[in-house]
RODO-2510 file (C-alpha; in nm, 4 decimals, decimal comma):
residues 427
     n   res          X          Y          Z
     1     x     0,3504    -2,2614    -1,4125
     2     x     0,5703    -1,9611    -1,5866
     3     x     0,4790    -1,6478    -1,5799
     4     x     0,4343    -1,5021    -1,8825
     5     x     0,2677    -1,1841    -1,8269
     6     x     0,5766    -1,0322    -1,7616
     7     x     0,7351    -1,1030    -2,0676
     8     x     0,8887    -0,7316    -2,1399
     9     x     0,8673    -0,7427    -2,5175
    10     x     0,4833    -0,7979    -2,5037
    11     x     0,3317    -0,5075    -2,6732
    12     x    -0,0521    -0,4565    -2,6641
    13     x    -0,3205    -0,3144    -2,9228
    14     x    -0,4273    -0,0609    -2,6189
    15     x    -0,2685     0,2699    -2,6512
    16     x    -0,0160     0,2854    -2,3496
    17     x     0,2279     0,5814    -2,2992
    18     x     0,5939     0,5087    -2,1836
    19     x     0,6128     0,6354    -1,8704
    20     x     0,2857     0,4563    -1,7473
    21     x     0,2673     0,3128    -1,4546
    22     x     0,0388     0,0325    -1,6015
    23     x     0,1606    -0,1115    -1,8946
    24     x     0,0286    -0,5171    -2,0005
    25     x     0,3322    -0,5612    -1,7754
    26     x     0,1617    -0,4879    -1,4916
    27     x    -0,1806    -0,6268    -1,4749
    28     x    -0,3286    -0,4887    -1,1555
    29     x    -0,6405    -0,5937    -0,9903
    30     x    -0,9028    -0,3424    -0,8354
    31     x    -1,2863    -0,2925    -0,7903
    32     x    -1,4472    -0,0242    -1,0053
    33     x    -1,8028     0,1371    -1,0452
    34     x    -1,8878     0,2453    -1,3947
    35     x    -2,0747     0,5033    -1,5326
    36     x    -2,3792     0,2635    -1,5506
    37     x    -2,3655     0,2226    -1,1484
    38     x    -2,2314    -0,1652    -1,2455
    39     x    -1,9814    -0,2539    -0,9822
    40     x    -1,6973    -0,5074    -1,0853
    41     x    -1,3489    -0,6240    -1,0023
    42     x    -1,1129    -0,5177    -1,2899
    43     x    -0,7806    -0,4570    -1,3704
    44     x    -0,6241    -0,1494    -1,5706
    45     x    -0,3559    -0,1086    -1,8508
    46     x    -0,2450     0,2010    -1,9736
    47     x    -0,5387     0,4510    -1,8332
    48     x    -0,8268     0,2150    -1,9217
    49     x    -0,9775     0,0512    -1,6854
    50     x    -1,1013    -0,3321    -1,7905
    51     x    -1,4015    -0,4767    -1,7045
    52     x    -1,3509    -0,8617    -1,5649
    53     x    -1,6624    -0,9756    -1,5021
    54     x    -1,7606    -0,8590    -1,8653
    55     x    -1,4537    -1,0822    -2,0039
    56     x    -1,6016    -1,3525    -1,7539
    57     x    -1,9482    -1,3561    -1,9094
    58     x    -1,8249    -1,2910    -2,2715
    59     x    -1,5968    -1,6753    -2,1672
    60     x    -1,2435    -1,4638    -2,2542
    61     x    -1,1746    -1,7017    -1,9399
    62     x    -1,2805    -2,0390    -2,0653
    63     x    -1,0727    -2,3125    -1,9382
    64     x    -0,9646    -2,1487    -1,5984
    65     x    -1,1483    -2,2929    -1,3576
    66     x    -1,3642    -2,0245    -1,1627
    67     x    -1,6586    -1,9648    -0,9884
    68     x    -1,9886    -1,8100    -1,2324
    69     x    -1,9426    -1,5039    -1,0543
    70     x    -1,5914    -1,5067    -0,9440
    71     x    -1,5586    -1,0997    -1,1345
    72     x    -1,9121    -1,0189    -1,0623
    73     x    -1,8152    -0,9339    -0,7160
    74     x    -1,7926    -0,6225    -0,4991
    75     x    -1,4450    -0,7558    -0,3577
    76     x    -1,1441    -0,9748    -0,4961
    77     x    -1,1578    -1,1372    -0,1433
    78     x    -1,3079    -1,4758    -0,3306
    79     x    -1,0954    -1,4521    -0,5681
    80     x    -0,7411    -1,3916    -0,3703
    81     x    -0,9142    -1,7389    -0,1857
    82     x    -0,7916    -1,9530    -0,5093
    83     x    -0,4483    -1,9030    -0,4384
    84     x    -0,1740    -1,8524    -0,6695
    85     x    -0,1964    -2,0593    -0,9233
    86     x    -0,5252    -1,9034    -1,0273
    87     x    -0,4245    -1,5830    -1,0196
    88     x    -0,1182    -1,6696    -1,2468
    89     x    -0,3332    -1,8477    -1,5057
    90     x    -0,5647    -1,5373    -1,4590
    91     x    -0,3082    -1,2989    -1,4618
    92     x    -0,1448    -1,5154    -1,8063
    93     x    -0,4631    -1,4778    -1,9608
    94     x    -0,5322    -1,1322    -1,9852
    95     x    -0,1511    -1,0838    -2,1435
    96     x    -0,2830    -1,3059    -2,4211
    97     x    -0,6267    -1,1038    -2,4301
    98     x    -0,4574    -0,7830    -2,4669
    99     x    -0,1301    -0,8659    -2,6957
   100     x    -0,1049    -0,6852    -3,0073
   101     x    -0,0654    -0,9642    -3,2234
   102     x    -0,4380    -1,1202    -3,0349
   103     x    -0,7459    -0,9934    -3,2663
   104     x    -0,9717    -1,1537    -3,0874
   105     x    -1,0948    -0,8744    -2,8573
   106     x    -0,8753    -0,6007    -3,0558
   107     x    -1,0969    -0,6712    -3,3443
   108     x    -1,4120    -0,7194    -3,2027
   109     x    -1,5723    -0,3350    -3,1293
   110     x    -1,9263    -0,4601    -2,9923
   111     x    -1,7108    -0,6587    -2,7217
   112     x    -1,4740    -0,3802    -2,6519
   113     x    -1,7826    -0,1254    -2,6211
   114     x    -1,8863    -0,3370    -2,3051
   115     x    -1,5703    -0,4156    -2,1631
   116     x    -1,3219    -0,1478    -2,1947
   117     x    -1,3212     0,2011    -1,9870
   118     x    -1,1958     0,5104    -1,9759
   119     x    -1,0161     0,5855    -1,6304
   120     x    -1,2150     0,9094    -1,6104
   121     x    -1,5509     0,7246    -1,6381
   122     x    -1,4932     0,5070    -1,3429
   123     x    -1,4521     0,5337    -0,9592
   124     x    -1,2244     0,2954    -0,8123
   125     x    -1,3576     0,1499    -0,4503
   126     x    -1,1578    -0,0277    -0,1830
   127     x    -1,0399    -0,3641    -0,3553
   128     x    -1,0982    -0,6415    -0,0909
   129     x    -1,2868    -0,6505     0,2646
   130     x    -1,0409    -0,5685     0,4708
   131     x    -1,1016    -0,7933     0,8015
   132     x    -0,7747    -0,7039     0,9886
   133     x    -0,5059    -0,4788     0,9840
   134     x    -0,1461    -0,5122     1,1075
   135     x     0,0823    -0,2209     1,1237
   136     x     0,4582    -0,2659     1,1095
   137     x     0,7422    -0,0723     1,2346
   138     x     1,0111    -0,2204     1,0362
   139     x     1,2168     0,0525     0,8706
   140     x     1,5631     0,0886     1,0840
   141     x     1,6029     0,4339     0,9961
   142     x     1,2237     0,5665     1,1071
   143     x     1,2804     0,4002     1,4425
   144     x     1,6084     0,5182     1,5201
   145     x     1,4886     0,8645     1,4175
   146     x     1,1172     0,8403     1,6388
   147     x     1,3710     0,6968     1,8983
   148     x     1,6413     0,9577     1,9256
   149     x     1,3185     1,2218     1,9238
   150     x     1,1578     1,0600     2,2097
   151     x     1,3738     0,8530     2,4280
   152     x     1,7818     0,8573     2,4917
   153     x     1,9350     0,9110     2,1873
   154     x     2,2113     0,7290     2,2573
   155     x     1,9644     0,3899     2,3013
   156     x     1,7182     0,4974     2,0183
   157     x     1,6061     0,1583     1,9178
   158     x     1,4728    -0,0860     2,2055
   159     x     1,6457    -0,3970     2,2957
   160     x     1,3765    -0,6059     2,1373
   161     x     1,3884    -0,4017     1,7583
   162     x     1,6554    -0,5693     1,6390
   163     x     1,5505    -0,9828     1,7335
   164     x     1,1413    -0,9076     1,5706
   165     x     0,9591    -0,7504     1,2957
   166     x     0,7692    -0,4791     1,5893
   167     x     0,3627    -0,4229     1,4994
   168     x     0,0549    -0,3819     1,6315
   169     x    -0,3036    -0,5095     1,5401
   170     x    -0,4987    -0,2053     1,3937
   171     x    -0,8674    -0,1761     1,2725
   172     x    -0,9728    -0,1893     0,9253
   173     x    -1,2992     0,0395     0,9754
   174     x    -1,1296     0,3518     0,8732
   175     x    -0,9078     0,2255     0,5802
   176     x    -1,0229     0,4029     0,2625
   177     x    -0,8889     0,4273    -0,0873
   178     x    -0,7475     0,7475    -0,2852
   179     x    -0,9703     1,0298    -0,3353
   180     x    -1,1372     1,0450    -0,0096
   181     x    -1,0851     1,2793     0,2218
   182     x    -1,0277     1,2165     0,5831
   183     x    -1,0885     1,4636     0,8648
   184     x    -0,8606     1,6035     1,1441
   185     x    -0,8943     1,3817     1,4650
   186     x    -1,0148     1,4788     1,8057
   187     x    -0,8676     1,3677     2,1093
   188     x    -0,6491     1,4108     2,4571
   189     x    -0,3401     1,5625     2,4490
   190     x    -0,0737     1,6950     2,6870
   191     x     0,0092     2,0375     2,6602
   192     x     0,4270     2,0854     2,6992
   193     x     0,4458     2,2010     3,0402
   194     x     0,1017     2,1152     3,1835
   195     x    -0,0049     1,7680     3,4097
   196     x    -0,3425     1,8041     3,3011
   197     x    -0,4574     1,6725     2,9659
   198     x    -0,6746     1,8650     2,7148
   199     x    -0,9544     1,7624     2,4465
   200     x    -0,9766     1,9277     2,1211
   201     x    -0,8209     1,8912     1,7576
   202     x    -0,4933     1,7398     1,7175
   203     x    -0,2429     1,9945     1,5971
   204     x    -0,0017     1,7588     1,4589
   205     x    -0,1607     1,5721     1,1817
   206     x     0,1057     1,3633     0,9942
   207     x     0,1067     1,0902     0,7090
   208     x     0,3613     0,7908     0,6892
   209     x     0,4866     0,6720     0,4082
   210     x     0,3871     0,3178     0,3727
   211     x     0,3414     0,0417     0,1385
   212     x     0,0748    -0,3124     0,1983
   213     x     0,0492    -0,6411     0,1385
   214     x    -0,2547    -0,7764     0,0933
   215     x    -0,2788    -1,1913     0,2069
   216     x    -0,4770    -1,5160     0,0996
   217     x    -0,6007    -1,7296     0,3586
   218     x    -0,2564    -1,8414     0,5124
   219     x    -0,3397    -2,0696     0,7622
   220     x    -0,5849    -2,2325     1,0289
   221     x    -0,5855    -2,1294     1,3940
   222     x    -0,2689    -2,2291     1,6040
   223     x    -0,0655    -2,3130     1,3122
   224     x     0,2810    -2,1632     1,2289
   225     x     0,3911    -2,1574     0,8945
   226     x     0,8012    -2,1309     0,7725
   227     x     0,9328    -1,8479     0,6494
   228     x     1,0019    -2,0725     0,3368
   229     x     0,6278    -2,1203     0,2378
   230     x     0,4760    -1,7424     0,3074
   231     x     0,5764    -1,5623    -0,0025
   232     x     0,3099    -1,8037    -0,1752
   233     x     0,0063    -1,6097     0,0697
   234     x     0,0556    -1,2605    -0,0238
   235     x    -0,0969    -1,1609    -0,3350
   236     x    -0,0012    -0,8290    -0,3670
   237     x     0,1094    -0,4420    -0,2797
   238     x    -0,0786    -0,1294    -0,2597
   239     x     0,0583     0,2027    -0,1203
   240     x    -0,0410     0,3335     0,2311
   241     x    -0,0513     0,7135     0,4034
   242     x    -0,0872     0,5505     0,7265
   243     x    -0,2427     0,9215     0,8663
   244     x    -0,1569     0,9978     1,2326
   245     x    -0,2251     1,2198     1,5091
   246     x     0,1628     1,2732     1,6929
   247     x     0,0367     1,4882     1,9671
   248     x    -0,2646     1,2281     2,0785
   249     x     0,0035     0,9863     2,0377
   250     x     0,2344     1,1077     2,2372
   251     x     0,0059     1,1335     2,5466
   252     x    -0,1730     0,7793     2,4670
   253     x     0,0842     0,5318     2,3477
   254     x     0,2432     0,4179     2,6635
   255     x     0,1649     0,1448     2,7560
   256     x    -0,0215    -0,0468     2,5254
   257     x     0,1071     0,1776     2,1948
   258     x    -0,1096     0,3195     1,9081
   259     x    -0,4671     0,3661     1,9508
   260     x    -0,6953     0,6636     1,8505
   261     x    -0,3989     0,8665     1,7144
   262     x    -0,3485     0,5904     1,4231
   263     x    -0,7253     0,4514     1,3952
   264     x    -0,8636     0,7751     1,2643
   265     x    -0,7640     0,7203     0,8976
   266     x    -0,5377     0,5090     0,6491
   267     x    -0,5514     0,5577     0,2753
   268     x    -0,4465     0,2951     0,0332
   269     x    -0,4372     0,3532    -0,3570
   270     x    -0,6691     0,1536    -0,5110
   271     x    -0,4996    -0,1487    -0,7407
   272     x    -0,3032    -0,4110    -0,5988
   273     x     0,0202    -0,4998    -0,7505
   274     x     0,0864    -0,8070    -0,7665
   275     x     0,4121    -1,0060    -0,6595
   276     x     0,4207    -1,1324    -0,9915
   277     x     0,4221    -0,8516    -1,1589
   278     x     0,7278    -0,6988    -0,8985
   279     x     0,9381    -1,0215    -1,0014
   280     x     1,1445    -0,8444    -1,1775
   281     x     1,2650    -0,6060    -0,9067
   282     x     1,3717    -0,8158    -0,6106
   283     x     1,6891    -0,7412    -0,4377
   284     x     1,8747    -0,8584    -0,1281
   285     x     1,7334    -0,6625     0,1596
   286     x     1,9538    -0,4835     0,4406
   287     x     2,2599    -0,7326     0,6728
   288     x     2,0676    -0,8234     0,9919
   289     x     2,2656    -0,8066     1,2624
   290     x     2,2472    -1,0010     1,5082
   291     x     2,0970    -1,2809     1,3027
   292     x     1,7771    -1,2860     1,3540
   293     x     1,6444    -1,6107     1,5164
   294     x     1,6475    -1,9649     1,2805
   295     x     1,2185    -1,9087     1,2103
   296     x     1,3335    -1,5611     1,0396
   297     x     1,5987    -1,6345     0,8732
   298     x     1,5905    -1,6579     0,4738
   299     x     1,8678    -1,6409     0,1872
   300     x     1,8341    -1,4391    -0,1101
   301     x     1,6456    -1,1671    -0,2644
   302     x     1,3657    -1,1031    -0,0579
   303     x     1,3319    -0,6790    -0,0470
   304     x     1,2298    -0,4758    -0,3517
   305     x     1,3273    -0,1863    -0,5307
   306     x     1,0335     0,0420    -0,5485
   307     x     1,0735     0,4003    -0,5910
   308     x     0,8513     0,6485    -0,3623
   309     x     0,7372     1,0053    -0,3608
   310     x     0,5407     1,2504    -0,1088
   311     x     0,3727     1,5426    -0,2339
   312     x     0,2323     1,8309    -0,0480
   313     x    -0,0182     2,0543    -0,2090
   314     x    -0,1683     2,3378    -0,0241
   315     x    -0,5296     2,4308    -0,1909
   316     x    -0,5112     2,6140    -0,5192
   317     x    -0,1017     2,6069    -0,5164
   318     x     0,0890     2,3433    -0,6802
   319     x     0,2667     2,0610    -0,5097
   320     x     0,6004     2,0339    -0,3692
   321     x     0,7539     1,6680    -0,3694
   322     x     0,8262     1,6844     0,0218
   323     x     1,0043     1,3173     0,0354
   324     x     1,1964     1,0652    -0,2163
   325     x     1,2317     0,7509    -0,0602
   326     x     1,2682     0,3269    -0,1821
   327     x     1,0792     0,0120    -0,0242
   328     x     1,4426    -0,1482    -0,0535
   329     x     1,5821     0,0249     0,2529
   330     x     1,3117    -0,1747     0,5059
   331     x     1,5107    -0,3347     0,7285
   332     x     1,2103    -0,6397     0,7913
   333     x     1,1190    -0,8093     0,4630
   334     x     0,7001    -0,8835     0,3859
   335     x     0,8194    -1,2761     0,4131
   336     x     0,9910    -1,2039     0,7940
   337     x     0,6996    -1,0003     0,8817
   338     x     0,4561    -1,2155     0,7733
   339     x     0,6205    -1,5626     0,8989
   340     x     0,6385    -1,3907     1,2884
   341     x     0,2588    -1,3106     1,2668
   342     x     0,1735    -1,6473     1,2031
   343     x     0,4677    -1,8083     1,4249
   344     x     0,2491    -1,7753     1,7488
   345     x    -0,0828    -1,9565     1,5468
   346     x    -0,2630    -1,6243     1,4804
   347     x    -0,5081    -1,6689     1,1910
   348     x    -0,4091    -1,4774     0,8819
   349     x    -0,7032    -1,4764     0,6319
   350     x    -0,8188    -1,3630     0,2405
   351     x    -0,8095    -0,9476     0,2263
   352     x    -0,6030    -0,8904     0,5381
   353     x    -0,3814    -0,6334     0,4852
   354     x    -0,0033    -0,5561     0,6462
   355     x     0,1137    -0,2291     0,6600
   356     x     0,5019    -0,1778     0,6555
   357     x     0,5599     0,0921     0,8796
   358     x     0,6695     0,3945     0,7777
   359     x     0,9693     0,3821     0,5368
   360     x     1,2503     0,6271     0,6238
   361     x     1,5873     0,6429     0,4100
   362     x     1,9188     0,7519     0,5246
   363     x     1,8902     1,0713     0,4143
   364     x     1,7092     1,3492     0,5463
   365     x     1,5299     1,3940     0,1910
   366     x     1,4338     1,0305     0,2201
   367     x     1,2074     1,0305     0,5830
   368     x     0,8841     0,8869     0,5274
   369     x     0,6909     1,1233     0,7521
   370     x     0,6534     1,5231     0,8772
   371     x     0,7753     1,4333     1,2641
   372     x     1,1465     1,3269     1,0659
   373     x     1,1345     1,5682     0,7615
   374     x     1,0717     1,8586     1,0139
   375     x     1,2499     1,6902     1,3071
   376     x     0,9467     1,7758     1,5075
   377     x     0,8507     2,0634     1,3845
   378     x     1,1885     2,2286     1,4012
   379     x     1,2890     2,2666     1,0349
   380     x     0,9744     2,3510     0,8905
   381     x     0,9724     2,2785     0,4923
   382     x     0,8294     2,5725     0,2584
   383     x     0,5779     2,4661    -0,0170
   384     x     0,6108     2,6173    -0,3506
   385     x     0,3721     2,9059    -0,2248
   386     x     0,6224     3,0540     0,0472
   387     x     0,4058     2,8963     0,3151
   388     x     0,6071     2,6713     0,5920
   389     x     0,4352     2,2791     0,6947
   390     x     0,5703     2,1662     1,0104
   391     x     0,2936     1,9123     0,9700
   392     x    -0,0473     1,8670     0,7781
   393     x    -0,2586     2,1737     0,7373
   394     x    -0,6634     2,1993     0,6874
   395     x    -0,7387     2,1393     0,3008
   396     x    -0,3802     2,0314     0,1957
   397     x    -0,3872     1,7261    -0,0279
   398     x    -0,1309     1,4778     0,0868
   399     x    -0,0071     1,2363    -0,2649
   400     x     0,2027     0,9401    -0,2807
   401     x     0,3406     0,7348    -0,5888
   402     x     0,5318     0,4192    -0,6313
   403     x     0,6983     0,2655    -0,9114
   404     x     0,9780     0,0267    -1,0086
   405     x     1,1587     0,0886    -1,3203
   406     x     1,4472    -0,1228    -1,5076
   407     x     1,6272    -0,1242    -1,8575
   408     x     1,3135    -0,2908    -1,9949
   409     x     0,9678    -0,1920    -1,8330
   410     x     0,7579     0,0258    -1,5245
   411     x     0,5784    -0,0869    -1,2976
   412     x     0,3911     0,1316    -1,0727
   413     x     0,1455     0,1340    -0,8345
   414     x    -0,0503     0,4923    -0,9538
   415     x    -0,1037     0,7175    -0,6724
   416     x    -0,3055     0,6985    -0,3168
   417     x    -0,4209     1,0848    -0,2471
   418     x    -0,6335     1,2475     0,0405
   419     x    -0,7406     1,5812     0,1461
   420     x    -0,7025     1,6704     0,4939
   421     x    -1,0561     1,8055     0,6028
   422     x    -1,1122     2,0165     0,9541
   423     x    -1,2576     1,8388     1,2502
   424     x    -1,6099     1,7355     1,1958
   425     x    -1,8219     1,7387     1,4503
   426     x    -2,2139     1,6588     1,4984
   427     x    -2,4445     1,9221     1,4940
***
């Protein structure tokens, strides 16, 4: 079935500025509650946000077969469940709803009353129930760095990050989309110099730069599937500040890894991207070497070129772009990543999400998180107010944007951005 959202001359009778992230290019898909407290999946062009189930009801989806209340939902997990060729013929049909040269909604203000937004009269919610959470560590360039901080520099990466995409399962109780704010963790940590551990706030609260897929039901218990056949399963991309805690995880990690240092918080922006929609900006990932074994291995253009930015902003004091960084340089693709979790028979289901790791570039502008950009706290960076970060204070807001751009259209992903609040505590 082609895909014909994408076409890049498509214009549409919405009022779209050019350096949007969400042109009729794009065609996102999020969850939004309106000013009426009416929750509803929806997607957004331009800086409206469109209400599905509304388009469902008025039959603007007639002849796509779907559930009655397939947009009437509080999640997309249903309707990620249909797999891709509904989402295509989904995705196809709001292009044609929204086209300039299509009067049938453009000219039709009773309709448009009930199903077009304002982004400023909405609040976006998380966009599917998350039911688990993988984290990745798949960007060469952030281990090597973590590794030459922590271990023998000289042996930075260990044997085994070379032969498999590295992760760990997380938790998905804590994963909350842009706008709220997340509080500084408690926990243990080991003072430098003491052999006693102590409990209070962490003093080293970080964020890593991450992006997410976001799966379809892969698979059933105990099956594998080929590396071939798992770009079909993933649905789309949000962004992720992965928040951690690097003192608490220093002290806790060996020898089971990440635990209460990464579960306290992870902040995704709120629309998915879809794969369809990043079509246009595949490219040929990172050489592998050594080749990674024959279940891993795939030919062609399997990375993508999307564009990333960190921004620190201290309260009341404008922000300071702290990081510049690209998806492309992740040296595990989403189809290698995604073939190894399911090559042992671990269920993958609709909703799960996949976090890449943090994504560090070669350059010292393009780390993906405070423990490289300050080496540790060593080279502190100075925010546009004089004062130094060599990680996350109380009250600064921590931002991060995507987008891919070519000759012919952008496509972003908007913005995920949280607060960091002090430690709460129970009264």
């Amino acid at each position: 079935m082609p895909n014909i959202a994408n076409n890049p001359d498509r214009k549409t009778w919405l009022n779209v500025t050019e350096s949007c992230d969400f042109p009729i290019q794009n065609i996102p898909f999020g969850v939004f509650i309106t000013k009426e407290d009416v929750i509803t999946i929806g997607t957004r062009i331009g800086d409206f946000a469109i209400d599905m189930g509304a388009l469902q009801q008025l039959n603007y989806f007639e002849g796509i077969e779907l559930t009655d209340d397939m947009f009437m939902q509080d999640t997309l997990n249903d309707f990620i469940s249909d797999g891709k060729k509904t989402w295509r013929l989904v995705r196809n049909r709001l292009g044609d709803i929204f086209d300039a040269e299509n009067p049938e909604l453009r000219d039709n203000a009773e309709h448009r009353e009930i199903i077009i937004f304002k982004m400023e009269d909405v609040e976006m919610q998380l966009p599917v129930l998350i039911g688990d959470y993988t984290d990745f560590y798949s960007s060469k360039e952030h281990a090597t760095n973590v590794g030459k901080m922590f271990r023998d520099p000289e042996n930075a990466l260990l044997p085994n990050w070379l032969h498999i995409p590295v992760g760990y399962h997380g938790r998905s109780s804590t994963i909350v989309p842009s706008g709220i704010p997340v509080h500084r963790p408690m926990g243990q940590t080991l003072p430098n110099g003491e052999s006693t551990p102590v409990f209070g706030p962490s003093r080293l609260v970080d964020f890593e730069l991450e992006t997410a897929f976001i799966t379809t039901d892969v698979n059933v218990m105990g099956e594998n599937v080929p590396i071939s056949e798992v770009e079909d399963y993933i649905f789309g991309m949000v962004l992720l500040n992965d928040w951690s805690a690097r003192d608490i995880q220093k002290w806790e990690y060996v020898p089971l890894g990440p635990f209460l240092a990464k579960n306290f918080a992870s902040s995704i922006s709120p629309w998915i991207v879809t794969m369809d929609a990043l079509e246009p900006f595949r490219i040929k990932g990172p050489i592998q070497e050594p080749t990674p074994l024959p279940y891993l291995q795939h030919n062609g253009k399997h990375a993508y070129d999307i564009n990333l930015e960190v921004y620190i902003q201290p309260e009341n004091v404008e922000a300071s772009l702290v990081s510049k960084s690209n998806f492309k340089y992740m040296y595990w693709s989403m189809s290698q990543q995604l073939a190894h979790h399911t090559s042992n028979g671990c269920r993958v289901n609709s909703g799960d999400m996949m976090g890449s790791g943090t994504i560090s570039g070669p350059t010292e502008d393009s780390y993906g998180s405070m423990l490289e950009l300050t080496w540790s706290g060593k080279n502190p960076l100075i925010m546009k107010d004089g004062t130094e970060r060599k990680f996350i204070n109380d009250n600064d807001t921590v931002t991060m944007k995507g987008y891919c751009q070519n000759s012919s259209v952008r496509i972003g992903f908007g913005e995920v951005s949280s607060k960091l609040l002090p430690t709460f505590v129970r009264k």
